[in-house]
C-alpha positions as CSV (number, residue, x, y, z in Angstrom):
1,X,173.4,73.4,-31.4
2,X,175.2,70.6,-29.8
3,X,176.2,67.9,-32.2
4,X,175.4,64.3,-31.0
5,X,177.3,61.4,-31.5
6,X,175.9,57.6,-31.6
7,X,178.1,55.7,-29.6
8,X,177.4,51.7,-30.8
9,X,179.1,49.1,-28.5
10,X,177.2,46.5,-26.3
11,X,179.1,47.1,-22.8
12,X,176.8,49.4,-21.1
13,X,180.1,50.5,-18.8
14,X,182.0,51.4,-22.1
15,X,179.1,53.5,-22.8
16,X,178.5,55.7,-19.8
17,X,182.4,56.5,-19.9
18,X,182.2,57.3,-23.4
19,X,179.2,59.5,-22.8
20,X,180.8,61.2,-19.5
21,X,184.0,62.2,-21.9
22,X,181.7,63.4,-24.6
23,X,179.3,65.3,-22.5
24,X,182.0,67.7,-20.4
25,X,183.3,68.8,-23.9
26,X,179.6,69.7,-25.0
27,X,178.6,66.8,-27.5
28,X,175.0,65.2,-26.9
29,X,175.2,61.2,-26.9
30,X,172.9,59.0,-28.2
31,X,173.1,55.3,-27.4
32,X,172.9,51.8,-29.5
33,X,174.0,48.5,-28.2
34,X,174.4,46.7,-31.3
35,X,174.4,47.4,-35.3
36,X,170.6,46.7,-35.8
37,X,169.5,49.5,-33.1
38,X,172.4,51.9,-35.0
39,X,170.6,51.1,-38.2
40,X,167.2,52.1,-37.0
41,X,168.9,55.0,-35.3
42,X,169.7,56.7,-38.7
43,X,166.9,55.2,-40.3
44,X,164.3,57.3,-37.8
45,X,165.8,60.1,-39.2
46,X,167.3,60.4,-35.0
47,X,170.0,63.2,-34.7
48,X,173.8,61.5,-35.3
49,X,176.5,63.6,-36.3
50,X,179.3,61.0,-35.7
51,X,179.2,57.3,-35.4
52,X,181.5,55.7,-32.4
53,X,181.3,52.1,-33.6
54,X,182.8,49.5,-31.6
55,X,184.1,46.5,-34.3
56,X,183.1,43.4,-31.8
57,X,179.1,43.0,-31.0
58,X,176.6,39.9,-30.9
59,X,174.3,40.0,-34.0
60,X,175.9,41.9,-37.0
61,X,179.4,43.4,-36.5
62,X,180.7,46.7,-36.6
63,X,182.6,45.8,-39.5
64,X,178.9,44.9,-41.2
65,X,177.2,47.7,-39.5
66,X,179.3,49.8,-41.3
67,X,178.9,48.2,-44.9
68,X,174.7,48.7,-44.4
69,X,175.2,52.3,-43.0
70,X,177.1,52.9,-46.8
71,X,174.7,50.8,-48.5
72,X,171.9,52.6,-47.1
73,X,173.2,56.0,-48.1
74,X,174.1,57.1,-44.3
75,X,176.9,59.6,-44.9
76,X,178.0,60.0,-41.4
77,X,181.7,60.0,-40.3
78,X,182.7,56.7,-38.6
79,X,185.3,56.4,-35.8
80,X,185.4,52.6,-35.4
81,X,186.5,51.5,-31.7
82,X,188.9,48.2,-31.2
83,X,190.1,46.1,-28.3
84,X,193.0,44.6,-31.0
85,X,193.8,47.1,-33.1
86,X,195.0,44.5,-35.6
87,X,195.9,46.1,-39.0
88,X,193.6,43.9,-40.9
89,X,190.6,45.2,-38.9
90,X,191.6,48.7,-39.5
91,X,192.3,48.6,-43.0
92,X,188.8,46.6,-43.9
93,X,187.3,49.5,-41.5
94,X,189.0,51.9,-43.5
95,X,188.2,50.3,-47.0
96,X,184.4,50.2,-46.0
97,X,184.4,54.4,-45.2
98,X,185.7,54.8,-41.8
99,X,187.2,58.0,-40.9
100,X,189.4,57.2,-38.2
101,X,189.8,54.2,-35.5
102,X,191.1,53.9,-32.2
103,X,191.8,51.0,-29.5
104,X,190.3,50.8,-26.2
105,X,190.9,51.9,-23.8
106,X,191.3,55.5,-25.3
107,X,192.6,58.3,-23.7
108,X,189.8,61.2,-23.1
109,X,191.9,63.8,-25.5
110,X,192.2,60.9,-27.9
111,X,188.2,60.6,-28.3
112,X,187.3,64.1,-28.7
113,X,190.5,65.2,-30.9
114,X,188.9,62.3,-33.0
115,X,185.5,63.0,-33.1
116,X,186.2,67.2,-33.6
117,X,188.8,66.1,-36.6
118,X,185.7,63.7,-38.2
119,X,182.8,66.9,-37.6
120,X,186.1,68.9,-39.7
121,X,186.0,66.4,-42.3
122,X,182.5,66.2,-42.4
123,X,181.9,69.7,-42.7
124,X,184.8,69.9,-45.4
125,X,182.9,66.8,-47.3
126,X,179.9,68.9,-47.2
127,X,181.0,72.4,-48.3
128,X,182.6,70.8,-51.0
129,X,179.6,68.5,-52.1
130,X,177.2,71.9,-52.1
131,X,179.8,73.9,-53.9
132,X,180.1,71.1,-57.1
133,X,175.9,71.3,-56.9
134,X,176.2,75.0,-57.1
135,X,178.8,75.2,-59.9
136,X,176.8,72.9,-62.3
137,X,173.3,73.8,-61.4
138,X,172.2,70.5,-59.4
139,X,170.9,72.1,-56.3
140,X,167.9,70.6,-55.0
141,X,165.2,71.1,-52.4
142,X,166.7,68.8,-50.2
143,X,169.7,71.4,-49.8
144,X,167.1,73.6,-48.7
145,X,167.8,74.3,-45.0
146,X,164.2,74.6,-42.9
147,X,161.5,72.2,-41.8
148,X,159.1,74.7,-40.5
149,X,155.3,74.7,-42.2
150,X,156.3,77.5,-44.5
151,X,159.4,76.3,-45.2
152,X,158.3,72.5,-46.2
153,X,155.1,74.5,-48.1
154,X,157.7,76.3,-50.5
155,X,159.6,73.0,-50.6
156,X,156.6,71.3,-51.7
157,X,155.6,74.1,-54.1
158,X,158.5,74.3,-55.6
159,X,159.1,70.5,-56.3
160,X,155.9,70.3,-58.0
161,X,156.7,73.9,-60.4
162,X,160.4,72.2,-61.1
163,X,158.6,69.1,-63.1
164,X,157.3,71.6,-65.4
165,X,158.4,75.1,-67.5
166,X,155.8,77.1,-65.9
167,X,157.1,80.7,-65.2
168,X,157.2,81.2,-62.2
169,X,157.5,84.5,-59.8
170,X,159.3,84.1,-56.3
171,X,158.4,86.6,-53.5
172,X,159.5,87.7,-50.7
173,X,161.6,90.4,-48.7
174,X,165.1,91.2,-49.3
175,X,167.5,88.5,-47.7
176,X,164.7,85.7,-47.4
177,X,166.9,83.6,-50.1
178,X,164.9,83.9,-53.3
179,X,168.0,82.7,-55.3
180,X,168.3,79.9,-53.6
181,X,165.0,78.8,-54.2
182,X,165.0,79.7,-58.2
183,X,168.5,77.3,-58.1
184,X,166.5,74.5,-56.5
185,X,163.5,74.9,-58.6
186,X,166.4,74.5,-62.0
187,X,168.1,71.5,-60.1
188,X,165.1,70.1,-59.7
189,X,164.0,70.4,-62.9
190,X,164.7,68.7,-66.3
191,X,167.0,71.6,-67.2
192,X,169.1,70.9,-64.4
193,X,172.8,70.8,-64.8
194,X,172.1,73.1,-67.4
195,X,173.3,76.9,-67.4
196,X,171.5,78.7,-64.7
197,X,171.9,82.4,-65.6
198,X,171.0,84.5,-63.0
199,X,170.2,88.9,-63.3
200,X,170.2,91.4,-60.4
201,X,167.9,93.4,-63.0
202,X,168.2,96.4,-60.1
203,X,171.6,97.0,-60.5
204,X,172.0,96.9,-64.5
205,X,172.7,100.7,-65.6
206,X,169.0,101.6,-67.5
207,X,170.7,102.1,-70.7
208,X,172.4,98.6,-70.9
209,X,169.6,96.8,-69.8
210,X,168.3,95.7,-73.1
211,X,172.0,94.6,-74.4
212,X,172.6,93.2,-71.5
213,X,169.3,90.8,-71.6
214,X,169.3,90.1,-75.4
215,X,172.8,90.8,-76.8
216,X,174.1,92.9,-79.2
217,X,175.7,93.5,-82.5
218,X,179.4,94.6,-83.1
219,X,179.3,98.3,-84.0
220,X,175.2,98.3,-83.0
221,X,176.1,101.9,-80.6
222,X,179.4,103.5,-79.6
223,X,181.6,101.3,-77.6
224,X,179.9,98.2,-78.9
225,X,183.5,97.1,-80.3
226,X,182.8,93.2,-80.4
227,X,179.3,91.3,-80.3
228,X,178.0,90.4,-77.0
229,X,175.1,87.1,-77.1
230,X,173.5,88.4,-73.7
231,X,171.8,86.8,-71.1
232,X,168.8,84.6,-72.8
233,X,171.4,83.2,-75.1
234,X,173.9,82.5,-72.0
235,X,171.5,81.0,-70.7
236,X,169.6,78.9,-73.7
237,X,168.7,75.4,-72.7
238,X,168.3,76.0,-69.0
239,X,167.1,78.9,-66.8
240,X,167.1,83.0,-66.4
241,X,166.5,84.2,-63.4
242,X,165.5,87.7,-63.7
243,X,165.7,89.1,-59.5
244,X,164.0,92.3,-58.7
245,X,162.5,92.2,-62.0
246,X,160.1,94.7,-61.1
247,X,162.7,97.7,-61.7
248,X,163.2,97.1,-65.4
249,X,162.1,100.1,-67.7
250,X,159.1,99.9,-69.4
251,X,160.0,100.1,-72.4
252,X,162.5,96.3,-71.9
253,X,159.3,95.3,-70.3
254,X,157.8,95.0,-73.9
255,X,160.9,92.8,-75.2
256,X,160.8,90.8,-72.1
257,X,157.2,90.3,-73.2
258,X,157.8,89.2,-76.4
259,X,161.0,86.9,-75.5
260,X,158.5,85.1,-73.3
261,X,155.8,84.4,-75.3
262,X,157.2,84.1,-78.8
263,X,160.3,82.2,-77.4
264,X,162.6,84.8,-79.5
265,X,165.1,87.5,-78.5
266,X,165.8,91.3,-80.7
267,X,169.6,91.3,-79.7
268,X,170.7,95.3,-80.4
269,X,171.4,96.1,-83.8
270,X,170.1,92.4,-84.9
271,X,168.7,91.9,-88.5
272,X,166.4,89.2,-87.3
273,X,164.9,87.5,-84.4
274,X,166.7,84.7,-82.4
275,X,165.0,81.3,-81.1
276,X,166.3,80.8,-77.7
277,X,164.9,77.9,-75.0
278,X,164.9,79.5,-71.9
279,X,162.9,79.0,-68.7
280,X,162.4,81.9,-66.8
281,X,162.2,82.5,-63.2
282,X,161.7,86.1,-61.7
283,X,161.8,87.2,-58.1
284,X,160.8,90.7,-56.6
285,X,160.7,91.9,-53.2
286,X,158.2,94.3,-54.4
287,X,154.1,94.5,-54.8
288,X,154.2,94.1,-58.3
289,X,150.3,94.4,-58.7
290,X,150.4,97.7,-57.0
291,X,153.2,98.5,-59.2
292,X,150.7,97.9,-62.1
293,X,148.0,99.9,-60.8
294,X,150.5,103.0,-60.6
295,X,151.7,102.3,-64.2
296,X,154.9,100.9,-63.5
297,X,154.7,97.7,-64.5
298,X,153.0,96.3,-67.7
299,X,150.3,94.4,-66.5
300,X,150.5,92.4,-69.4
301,X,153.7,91.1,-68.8
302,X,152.8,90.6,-65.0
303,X,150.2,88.3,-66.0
304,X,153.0,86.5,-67.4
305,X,155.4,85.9,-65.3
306,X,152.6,85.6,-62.5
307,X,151.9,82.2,-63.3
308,X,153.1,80.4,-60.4
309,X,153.5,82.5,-57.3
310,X,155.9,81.5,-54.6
311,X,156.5,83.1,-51.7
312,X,159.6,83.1,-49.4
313,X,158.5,83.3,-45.7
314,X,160.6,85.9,-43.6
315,X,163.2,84.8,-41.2
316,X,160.7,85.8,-38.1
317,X,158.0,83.4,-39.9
318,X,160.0,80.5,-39.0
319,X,162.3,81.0,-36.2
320,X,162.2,77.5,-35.7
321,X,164.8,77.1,-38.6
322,X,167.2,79.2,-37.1
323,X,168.9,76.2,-35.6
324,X,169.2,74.7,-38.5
325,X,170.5,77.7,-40.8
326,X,173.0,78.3,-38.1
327,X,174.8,74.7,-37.8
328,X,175.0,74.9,-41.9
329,X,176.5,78.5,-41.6
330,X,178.8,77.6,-38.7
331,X,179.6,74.2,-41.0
332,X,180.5,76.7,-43.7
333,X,182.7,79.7,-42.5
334,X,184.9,76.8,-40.2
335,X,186.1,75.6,-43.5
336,X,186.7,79.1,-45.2
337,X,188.3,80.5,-42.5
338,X,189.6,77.5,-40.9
339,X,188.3,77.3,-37.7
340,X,187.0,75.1,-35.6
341,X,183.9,75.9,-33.8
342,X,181.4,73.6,-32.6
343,X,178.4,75.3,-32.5
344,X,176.3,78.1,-30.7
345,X,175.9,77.8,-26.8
346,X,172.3,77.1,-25.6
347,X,172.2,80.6,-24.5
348,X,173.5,82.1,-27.4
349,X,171.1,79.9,-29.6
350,X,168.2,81.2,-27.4
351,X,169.3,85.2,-28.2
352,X,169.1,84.2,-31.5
353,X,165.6,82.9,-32.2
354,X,164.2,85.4,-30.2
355,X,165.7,87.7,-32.5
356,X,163.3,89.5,-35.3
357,X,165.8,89.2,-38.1
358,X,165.2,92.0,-40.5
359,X,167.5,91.7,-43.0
360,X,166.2,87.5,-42.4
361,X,168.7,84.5,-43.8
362,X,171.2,86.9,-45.0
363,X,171.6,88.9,-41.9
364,X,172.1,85.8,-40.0
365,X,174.6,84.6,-42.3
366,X,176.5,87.3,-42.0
367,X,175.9,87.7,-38.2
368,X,177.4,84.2,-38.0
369,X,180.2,84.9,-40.7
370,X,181.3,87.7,-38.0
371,X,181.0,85.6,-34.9
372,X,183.6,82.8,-36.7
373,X,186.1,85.7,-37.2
374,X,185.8,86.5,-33.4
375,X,185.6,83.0,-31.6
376,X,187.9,81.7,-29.7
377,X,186.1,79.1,-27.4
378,X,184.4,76.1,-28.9
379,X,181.1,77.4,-28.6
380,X,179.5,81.0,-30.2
381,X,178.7,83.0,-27.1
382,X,176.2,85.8,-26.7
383,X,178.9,88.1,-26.6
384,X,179.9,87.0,-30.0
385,X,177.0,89.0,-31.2
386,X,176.7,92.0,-29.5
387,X,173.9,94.0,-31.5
388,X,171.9,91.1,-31.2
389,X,172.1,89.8,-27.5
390,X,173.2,93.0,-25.9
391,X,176.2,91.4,-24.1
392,X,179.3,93.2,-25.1
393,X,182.6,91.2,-25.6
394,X,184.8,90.9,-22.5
395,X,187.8,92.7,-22.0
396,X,190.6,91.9,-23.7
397,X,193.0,89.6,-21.5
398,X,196.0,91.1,-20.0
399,X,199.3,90.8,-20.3
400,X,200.8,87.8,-18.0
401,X,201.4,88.9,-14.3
402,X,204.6,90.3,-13.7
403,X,207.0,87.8,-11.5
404,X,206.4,89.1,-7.4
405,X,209.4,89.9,-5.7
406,X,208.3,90.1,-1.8
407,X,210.4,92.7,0.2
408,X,210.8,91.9,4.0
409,X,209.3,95.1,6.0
410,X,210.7,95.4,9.6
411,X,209.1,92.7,12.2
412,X,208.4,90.3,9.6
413,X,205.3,92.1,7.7
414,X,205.3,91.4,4.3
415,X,204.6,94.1,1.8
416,X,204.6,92.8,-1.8
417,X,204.5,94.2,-5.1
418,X,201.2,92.8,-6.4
419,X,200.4,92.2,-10.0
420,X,198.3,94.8,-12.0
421,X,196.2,92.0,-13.2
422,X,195.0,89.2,-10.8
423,X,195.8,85.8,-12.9
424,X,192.4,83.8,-11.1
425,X,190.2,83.0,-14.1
426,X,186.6,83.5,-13.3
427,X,185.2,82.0,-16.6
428,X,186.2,78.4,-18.4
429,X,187.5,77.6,-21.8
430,X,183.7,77.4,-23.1
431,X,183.4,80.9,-21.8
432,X,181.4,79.1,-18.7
433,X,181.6,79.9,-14.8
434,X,184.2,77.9,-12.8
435,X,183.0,76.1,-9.9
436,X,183.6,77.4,-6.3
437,X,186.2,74.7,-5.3
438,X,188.4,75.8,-8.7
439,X,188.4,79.4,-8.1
440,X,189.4,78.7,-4.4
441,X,192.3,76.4,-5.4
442,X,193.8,79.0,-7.9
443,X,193.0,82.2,-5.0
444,X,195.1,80.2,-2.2
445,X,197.7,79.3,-4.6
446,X,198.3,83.2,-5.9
447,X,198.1,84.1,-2.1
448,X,201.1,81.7,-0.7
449,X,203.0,82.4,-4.0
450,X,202.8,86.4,-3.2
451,X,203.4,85.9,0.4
452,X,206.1,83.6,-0.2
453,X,204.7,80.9,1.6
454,X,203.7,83.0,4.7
455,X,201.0,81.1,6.3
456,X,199.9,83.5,8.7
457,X,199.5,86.1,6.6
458,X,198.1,84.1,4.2
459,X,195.6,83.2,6.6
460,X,195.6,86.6,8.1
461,X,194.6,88.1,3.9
462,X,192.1,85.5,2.9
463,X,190.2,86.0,6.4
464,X,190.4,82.3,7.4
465,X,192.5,80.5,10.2
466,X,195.4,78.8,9.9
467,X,194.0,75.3,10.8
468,X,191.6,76.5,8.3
469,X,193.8,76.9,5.4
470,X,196.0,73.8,6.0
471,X,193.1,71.9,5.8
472,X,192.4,73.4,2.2
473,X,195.8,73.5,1.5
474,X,194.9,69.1,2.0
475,X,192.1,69.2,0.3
476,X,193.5,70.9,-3.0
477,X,196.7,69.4,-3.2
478,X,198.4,71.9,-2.5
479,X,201.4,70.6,-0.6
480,X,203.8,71.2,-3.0
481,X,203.5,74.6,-3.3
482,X,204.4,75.3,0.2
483,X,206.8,72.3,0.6
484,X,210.2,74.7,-0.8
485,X,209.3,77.3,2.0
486,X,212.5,77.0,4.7
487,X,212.7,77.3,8.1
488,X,213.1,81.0,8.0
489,X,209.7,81.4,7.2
490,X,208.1,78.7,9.6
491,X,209.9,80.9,12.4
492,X,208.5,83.6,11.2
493,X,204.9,82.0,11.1
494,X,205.3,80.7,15.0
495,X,206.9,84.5,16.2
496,X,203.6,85.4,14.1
497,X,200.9,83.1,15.9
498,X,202.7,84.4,19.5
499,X,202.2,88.2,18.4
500,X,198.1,87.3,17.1
């Protein structure tokens, strides 16, 4: 997805030049000719991923444009543009939350290096803000990634469970991100910044599932050297989420039971019950009802944690998020690994929602997690996920041609040792096609720099004339490649055009 930047400034020129620079390095623009249309940019909720903000406009300036962006809670990175570059300006730009400034006119290299460095910041700003909600339990449903029906449906659920302690039971396939829901519904909630406990119930060994949940006492059963509190008393005051609770033994089932309606926990080897305040949450990918009718699962205890059903749509319910879920993934993995990636190609992005998605939100994150690793151009290409688009990675570039040495044969042929690799690049930076004109430039070159400045049989091995090939030689600029070749080799050109 192409980020788009909102370039502010009232000269219309500035603008189109700005826009030009921005759109052959793959950003979208949007425009705003002063601070109040900027305003009412953001305030529409209109895509802006960086601010350009020129510092001298009629109406408000940018300098006060900037101060309502901040007061309005718009958290964009600023580049603020000036004509002065006076360090008063700067520093008030600076002291009101811009990112970076520089003075027109600006160098092409200049504006993007600028604008890449603020989407880094950004993205750093952001992985560190959803990290410090993670750690202390303040994730909301705004971090939720998604506005597709289903998604803004379990938002909307969810928001409305959080205000409460109903129990409530997530579902949902494997990898739909039913943990990430359970930490919104506690952020959201009055418990939030409170422990959030969490229990893969699935993966507990069956005989340590009880001491595990409620605790133990010191000597309660051999090994039990010290006493463990376990997880409802970790977790007293705030929430237990109990994941895949549907594999718990039937015989915990009963505790559970009794921990959720009497609001008291049996730790192992215990002399008398414990009060603990717990909300719980549980999540299966399971059909826990059909799990009752085989026996399973109590249905007792179903009834209880079945209070508030929520269920997490699949991936391929909501492709139209995949967008979204793959900017904040890209975001992500560019500051743990330290890249610098821009996004996903249109083409790539197309592979992508057309893709089923078994293993849904977590297959895609790692998908994208492995993609990061690999890039090396700006955008993700289709190649970058192979067992998704079908489009295997392309060969591995070669080592640097080796220098020509061009060997004289007897009347004046020329017989030279060519590289093993041809060094005329097919494909651009962005992993894009050249143009026609480009390729052409870099084919004549290689071909007088092999022939040693030959003409004719330059000519003669591209198929064209010689009047021909001056005139491209013109065209591309191309002069000074041939302009060291010495007389020797212009004789040999005119015996050349007398023998043809």
């Amino acid at each position: 997805m192409a980020k788009t930047v909102l370039v502010v400034d009232d000269d219309p020129t500035q603008r189109r030049l700005i826009q030009a620079v921005l759109e052959r390095d793959g950003f979208a623009v949007a425009h705003a000719e002063n601070g109040d249309q900027a305003i009412q940019h953001l305030a529409l909720g209109s895509p802006a991923d960086v601010v350009l903000l020129d510092m001298v406009m009629p109406g408000i300036s940018g300098q006060e444009t900037l101060v309502e962006m901040r007061a309005r809670g718009f958290n964009q990175p600023v580049i603020v543009v000036t004509a002065t570059g006076g360090i008063d300006t700067v520093v008030k730009a600076m002291q009101a939350g811009a990112m970076d400034f520089f003075v027109k006119p600006a160098a092409p290299e200049r504006i993007i290096i600028s604008i890449r460095n603020a989407l880094s910041m950004g993205a750093l700003k952001g992985e560190v803000d959803r990290l410090k909600k993670h750690a202390t339990g303040r994730t909301s449903f705004d971090d939720l990634i998604g506005a597709s029906p289903a998604m803004t449906m379990v938002k909307r659920l969810g928001e409305r469970a959080a205000k409460s302690s109903i129990p409530i039971l997530i579902t949902g396939e494997s990898g739909v991100g039913k943990e990430v829901i359970a930490r919104a519904v506690h952020g959201s909630s009055e418990r939030g910044g409170k422990p959030f406990v969490a229990v893969n119930c699935g993966a507990i060994p069956e005989n340590l599932v009880e001491s595990i949940l409620f605790g133990h006492e010191k000597g309660s059963f051999t090994g039990a050297t010290d006493k463990h509190l376990g997880k409802f008393q970790e977790a007293n005051g705030g929430t237990l989420f109990l994941d895949e609770v549907g594999e718990l033994p039937l015989d915990v089932q009963v505790k559970l039971l009794r921990a959720l309606q009497e609001s008291e926990i049996d730790p192992v080897g215990g002399k008398r019950p414990i009060k603990v305040d717990v909300r719980i949450v549980s999540a299966t990918n399971r059909d826990l009802s059909g799990a009752v009718k085989e026996g399973r699962f109590r249905e007792d205890l179903f009834y209880r944690l079945n209070v508030f059903p929520i269920e997490a749509p699949a991936l391929r319910e909501r492709k139209e998020d995949v967008p979204a879920l793959v900017d904040a993934f890209v975001r992500r993995f560019n500051v743990e690994e330290g890249k610098s990636v821009v996004g996903a190609s249109p083409e790539t992005m197309a592979y992508l929602c057309a893709f089923d998605w078994p293993g849904n939100v977590r297959q895609l994150e790692n998908a994208v997690y492995r993609a990061i690793v690999l890039a090396d151009a700006p955008y993700l290409q289709p190649h970058d996920f192979p067992a998704i688009s079908g489009v295997s990675p392309p060969p591995m570039a070669a080592e640097p041609a080796a220098t020509v040495h061009v060997q004289p044969v007897g009347g004046g042929s020329m017989m030279p040792e060519l590289p093993q690799a041809i060094p005329v690049r097919i494909l651009d930076e962005r992993g894009h096609l050249r143009t026609l004109e480009e390729i052409e430039r870099d084919l004549i070159q290689l071909a007088i720099e092999i022939y040693a400045g030959h003409m004719s049989e330059v000519a003669r091995r591209l198929g064209i004339g010689r009047s021909t090939l001056y005139r491209k030689v013109r065209e591309q600029g191309l002069e000074d490649i041939i302009k060291g070749v010495g007389d020797e080799n212009e004789t040999a050109d005119e015996a050349d055009a007398q023998v043809a």
